[in-house]
Each structure stands twice: as C-alpha cells, then as structure tokens.
C-alpha positions, -999 to 999 in steps of 0.1 A, spaced: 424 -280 456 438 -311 445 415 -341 432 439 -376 433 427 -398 402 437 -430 418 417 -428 445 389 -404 439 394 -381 463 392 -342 464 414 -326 489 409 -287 498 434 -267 519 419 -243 536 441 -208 545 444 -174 561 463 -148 547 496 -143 563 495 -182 581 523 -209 568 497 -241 575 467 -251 561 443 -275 571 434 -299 545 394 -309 543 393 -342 522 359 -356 510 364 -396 500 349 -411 469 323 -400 444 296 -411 467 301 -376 486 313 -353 458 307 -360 422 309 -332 391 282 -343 367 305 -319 339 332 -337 324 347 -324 292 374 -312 274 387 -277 284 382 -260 249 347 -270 253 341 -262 292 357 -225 288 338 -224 251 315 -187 258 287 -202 238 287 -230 270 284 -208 297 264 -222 327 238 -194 345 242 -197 384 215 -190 406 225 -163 433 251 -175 456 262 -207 440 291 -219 414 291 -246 385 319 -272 391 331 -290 361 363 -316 352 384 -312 325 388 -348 307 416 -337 287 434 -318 319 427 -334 351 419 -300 366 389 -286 379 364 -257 367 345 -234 388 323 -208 370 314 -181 400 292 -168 379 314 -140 360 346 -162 351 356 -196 351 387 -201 380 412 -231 375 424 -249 399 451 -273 381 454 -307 397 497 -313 392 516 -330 412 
C-alpha cells in the first residue's frame, strides 16, 4: 500500500503467494477514499484510543507525523509505511 502525498492517491498491490507481479489497484483523489483519522502515531497506537470494529470490518487511520497508514483489524493495529 503506498499513499503518494502529492497527488492524493492510494495505490494497493495486490499478490499471490509464490507470484513475482502484482497488480496495482489505484483509487484517485479523496473524493473516492478519504481516512476521517489523522493523528500523530503515539496517539493513534495509544491503548486508551482503541477503536471497536463491528464484525468483519477495520478502522483506517493516517499518521500526521509518519505519512503511513493504520489499520486496526480489530485485535492489532498493522502498518503499512508509506517510503519511497
């Protein structure tokens, strides 16, 4: 997952175990995919913050301070680090 600041985009590669390529999903501009949480990473990984999921879904946050994204599955948060 990689989100590109300058233009707004998020880009996913999708892959399968075992397979060299990837194919890249990209979603363009805010209008499609937007996190309403933006915050420092101390603060988004902070335990006394931690979102509740209803069943089958995942909290998305940004970190302001890191430029990388959040995802709480519900158990843990995973990091996806946006460098480049």
């Amino acid at each position: 997952m990689y989100f590109a600041t300058d233009s707004k985009n998020l880009y996913v590669a999708e892959t399968t175990a075992g397979l060299i390529d990837a194919t890249l999903a990209q979603f363009i501009g805010p209008e499609i995919f937007n996190v309403t949480t933006r915050d420092t990473e101390a603060n988004i990984l902070d335990a006394s913050n931690t979102p509740t999921n209803p069943t089958d879904e995942v909290n998305i946050a940004f970190g302001t301070d890191t430029n990388d994204f959040y995802i709480y599955d519900g158990s843990v948060w995973n990091i996806y680090n946006n460098d480049s």
